[in-house]
Structures are given as structure tokens and as C-alpha cells.
N, C-alpha and C positions, 0 to 999 in steps of 0.2 A: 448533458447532465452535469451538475457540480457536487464535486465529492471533496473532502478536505482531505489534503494530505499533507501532513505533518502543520497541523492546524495553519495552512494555507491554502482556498479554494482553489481547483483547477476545473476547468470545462475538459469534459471526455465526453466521447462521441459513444451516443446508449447502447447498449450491449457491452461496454467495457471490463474490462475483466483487472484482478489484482494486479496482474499481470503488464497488465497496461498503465495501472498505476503508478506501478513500479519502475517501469520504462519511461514515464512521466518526468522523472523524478532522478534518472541516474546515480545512483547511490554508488557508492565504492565497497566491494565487498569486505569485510563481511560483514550481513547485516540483517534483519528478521524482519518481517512484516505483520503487522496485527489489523485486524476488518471491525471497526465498534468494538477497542478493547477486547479481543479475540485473535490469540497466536492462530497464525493460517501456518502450516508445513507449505518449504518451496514447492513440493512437488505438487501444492494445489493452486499455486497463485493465474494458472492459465484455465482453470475450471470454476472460480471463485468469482460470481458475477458480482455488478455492484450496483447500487440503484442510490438515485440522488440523496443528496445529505449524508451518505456513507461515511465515516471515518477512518484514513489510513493512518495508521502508522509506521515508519519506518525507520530502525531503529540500529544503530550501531552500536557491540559493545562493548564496554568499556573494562581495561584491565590498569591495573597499578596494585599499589598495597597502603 
């Protein structure tokens, strides 16, 4: 299946999870994940299925002043 993550398609194998997106992706912590414009909490990204055309994001944030 193709899902975008961080408006970049990747092929994940169906049944994939945010989880796996995430792991797709290697991010350096710390950093949040959204499914279609929707904050997902870490402690759901391994129960948060995804189904083609889904949209990740992955988002690191930013401090200064």
C-alpha cells in the first residue's frame, strides 16, 4: 500500500501500522506524529492502522524565541 509520509510516498506492506510508519522514517526524537491531519498520542502509533493514500506526518519541534 502507498501512504505519504511527510508528503513523500512510501510502499508499506497492508496491514501497516503508524507505527511502522514511523519506523519507515527514522525520525530523531523528539517528535509527534499526525494520521490525515490528526495528532495520534505515542502510545497509539502500534494500534493505528493505515490504509492507502493515508497521510503521515512527522513532525519535530521547534524552539527558539
Amino acid at each position: 500500500m502507498q501512504v505519504f509520509i511527510n508528503q513523500q510516498p512510501h510502499e508499506l506492506p497492508p496491514g501497516a501500522t503508524l507505527a511502522d510508519a514511523v519506523r519507515a522514517l527514522q525520525p530523531q526524537a523528539p517528535y509527534a506524529a499526525a494520521l490525515n491531519l490528526q495528532f495520534v498520542p505515542r502510545s497509539a502509533y502500534a494500534q493505528q492502522a493505515l490504509h492507502d493514500g493515508d497521510r503521515v506526518e512527522i513532525i519535530a519541534p521547534v524552539t527558539g524565541g
